[in-house]
N, C-alpha and C positions, 0 to 999 in steps of 0.2 A: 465794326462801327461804320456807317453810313456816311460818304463825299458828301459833307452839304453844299459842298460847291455845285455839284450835278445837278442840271436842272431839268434833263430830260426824263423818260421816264421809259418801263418796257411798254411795248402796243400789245404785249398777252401778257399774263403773269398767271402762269410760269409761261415763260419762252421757252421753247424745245429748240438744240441746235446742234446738227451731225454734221461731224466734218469725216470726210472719208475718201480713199486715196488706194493708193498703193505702197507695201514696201518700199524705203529708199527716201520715197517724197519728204518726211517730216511731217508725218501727218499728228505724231504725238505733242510734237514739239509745236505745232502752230493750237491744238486744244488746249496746252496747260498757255501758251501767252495770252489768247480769248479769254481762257477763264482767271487769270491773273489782274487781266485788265478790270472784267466783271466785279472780281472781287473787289478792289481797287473803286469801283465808283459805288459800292455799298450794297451789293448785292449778295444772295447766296447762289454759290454753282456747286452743282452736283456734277462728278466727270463718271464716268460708266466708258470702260475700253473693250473694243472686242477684234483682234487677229486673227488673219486667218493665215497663210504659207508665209508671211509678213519679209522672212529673207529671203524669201525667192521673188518674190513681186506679187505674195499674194494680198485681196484684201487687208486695208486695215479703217477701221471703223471708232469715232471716238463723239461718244455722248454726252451733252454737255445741258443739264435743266439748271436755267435759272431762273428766280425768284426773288422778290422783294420783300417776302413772306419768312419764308421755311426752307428747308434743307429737304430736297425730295429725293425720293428712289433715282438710283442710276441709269435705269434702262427708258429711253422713252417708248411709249408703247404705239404700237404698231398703227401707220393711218396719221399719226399726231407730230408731224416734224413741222416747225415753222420757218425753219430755214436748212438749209443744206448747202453744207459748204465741199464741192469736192476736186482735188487735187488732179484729177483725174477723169474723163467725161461719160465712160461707159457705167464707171463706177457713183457717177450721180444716179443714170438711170436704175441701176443695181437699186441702190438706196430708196429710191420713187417708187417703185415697186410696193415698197414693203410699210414705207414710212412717209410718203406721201397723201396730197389732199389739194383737194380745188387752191387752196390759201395757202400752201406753201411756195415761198420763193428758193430761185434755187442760183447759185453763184459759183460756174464750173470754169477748172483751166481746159481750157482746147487738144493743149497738149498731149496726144495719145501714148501710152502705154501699151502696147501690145502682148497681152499674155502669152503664155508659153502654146499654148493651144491655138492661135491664130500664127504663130510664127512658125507651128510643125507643118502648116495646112489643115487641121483638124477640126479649125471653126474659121467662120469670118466674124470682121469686123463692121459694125457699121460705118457712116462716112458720116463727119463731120454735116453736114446738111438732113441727113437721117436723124444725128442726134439733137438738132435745133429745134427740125421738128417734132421732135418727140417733146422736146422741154416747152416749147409753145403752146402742146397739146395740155402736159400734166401739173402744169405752173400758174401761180396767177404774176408772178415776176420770175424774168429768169434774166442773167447774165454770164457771158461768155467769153475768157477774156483769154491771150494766150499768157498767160504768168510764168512760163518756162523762157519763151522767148526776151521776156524783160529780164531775168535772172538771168539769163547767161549773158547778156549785154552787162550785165553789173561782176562775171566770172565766176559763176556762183548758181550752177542748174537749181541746188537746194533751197535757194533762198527763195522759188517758187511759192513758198508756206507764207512766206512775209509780206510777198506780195501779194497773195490772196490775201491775207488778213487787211493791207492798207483796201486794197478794192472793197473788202467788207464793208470796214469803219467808214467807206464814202459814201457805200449806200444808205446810209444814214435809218438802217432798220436796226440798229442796236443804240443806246447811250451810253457808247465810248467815243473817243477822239484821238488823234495826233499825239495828245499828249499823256492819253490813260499811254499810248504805248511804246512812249518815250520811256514813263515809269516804270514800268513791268520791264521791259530789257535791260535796265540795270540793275538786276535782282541777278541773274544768270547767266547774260551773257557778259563774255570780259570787255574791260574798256575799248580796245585795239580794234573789237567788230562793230560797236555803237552807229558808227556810220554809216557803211556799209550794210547794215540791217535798215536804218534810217532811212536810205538811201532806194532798199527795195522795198519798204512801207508805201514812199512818198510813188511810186512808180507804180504801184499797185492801184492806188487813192488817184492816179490821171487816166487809169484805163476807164473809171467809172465816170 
């Protein structure tokens, strides 16, 4: 049943939207609160998940269509992402590659991950300045925030996911708010964490 309180609306319909990370991050757990919320102001979300070494720090990849319409297929197809959320910075460009386009905005944490292949010596990494400009290049909005370094000020490296999501809902490219995701974390998470998830929403939502 449709929030008729909501008054905004999507700027595509269907909005395509990947969030994707690595093992560890919460990268599942920040797609079902997104699509929680979604749900929540009267939307349909389609979630489509894809793994890759995921306990080891490999990829993890979570597809999110929504619609105001219809209930769509789970995979977005390739070229058609409208926004990209990822946890992780190498792993946005992974994603751009494949599911990028002149109009897609893209909203990545700074904070590097180092695969196991860059830590034996076996590959490099780019540098943070490589990867800005890359997303300058492949973006028509991009944002770069360190969300690891605001979670562990809050004692809490994982709450990186929460605070991406508050950064999200600032950019004001979805019609969610404050308080779609006030509602949705009391669905899951227990009372005792309310805060402290609140706390690295509200911190996420000042980077932007």
């Amino acid at each position: 049943m449709r929030d008729k309180r909501m008054k905004m609306s999507l700027a595509k319909n269907p909005m395509n939207i990947i969030i994707t990370g690595v093992g560890g991050q919460g990268n599942v757990m920040a797609s079902r609160v997104l699509a929680g919320m979604l749900v929540n102001a009267g939307y349909f979300v389609t979630i489509g998940e894809t793994f890759g070494m995921s306990q080891r720090g490999g990829s993890v990849m979570s597809h999110l269509r929504v619609s105001s319409k219809s209930a769509l297929s789970p995979q977005i197809p390739q070229g058609r992402a409208d926004i990209i959320i990822a946890l992780e910075p190498v792993e946005a460009l992974r994603v751009l590659v494949k599911y990028g386009n002149p109009d897609v905005a893209v909203l990545s944490n700074s904070r590097v991950v180092y695969p196991i292949g860059v830590i034996t010596g076996d590959f490099t990494y780019p540098s943070l300045d490589e990867i800005e400009s890359a997303l300058e290049k492949l973006t028509a909005h991009h944002w770069l925030i360190d969300a690891t370094a605001a979670a562990v000020e809050l004692g809490n490296p994982v709450l990186g996911n929460i605070v991406m999501i508050g950064a999200l809902v600032n950019t004001a490219m979805l019609p969610i708010d404050c308080r779609a995701f006030e509602r949705e974390i009391t669905k899951d998470i227990s009372a005792d964490k309310h805060k402290l998830n609140l706390a690295a929403f509200d911190a996420g939502a000042k980077m932007i």
